[in-house]
C-alpha positions as CSV (number, residue, x, y, z in Angstrom):
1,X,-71.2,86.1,-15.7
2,X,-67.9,87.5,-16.6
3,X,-66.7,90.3,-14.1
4,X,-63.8,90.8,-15.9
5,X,-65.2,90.9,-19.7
6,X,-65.3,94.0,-21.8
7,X,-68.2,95.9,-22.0
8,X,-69.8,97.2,-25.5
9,X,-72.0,100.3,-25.3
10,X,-75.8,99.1,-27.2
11,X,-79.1,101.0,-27.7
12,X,-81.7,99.8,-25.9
13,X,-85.3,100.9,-25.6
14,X,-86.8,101.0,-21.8
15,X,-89.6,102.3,-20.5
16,X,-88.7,105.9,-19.2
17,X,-90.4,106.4,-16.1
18,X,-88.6,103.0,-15.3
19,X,-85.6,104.8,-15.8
20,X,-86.6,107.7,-13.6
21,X,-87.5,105.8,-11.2
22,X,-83.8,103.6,-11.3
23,X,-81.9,106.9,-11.5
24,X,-83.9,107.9,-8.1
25,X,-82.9,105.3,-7.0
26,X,-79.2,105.2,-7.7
27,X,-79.3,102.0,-9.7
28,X,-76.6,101.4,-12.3
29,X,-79.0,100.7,-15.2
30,X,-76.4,99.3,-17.3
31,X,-75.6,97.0,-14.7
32,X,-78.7,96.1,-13.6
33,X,-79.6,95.5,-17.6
34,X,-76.5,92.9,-17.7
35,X,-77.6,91.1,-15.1
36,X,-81.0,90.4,-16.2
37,X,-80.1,89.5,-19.6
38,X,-77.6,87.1,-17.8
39,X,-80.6,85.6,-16.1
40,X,-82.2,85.3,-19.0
41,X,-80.1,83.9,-21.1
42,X,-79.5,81.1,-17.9
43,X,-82.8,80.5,-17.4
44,X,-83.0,79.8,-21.5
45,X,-79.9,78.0,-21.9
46,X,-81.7,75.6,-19.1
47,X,-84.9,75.3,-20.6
48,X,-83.2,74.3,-23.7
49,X,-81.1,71.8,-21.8
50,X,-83.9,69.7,-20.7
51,X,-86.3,70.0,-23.7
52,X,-83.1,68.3,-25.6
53,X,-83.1,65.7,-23.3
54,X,-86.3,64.9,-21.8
55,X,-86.4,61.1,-23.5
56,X,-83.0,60.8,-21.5
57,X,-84.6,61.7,-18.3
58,X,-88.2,60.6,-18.6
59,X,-86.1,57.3,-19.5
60,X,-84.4,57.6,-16.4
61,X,-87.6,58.6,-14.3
62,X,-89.4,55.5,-15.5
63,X,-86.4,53.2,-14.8
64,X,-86.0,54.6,-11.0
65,X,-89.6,53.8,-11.1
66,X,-89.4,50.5,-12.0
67,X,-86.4,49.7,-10.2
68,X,-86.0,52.0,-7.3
69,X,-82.8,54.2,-6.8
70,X,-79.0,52.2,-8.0
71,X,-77.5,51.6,-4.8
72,X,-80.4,52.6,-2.5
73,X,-79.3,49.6,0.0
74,X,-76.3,51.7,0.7
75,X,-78.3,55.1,1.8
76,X,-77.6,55.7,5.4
77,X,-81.3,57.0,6.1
């Protein structure tokens, strides 16, 4: 994430006794909302990644199989 990006007010719709309960306890709601549409968007972006290429690595997976590790007589343990 961006620290330095500019922010953009948005609506959104939360639970309210959620937001009770994060204004008790002093959390920046805004902030705490950035940072878990961050995640999200992470943990999508990576999910994404490897649907697109699973061939590419189940390819790969059955090769090491097959063949063992490239250059495993060169590992130190």
């Amino acid at each position: 994430m961006r620290k330095s990006a500019v922010r953009r007010a948005t609506n959104l719709s939360i639970d309210p006794h959620l937001m009770e309960e994060a204004k008790a306890l002093s959390i920046n709601a805004s902030r705490a909302a950035e940072e878990g549409i961050a995640r999200a968007v992470s943990e999508e972006k990576s999910r994404r990644w490897k649907e697109e290429n699973r061939e590419a690595i189940d390819s790969w997976n059955k090769w090491v199989e097959e063949n063992g590790l490239p250059l495993a007589k060169y590992r130190m343990f």
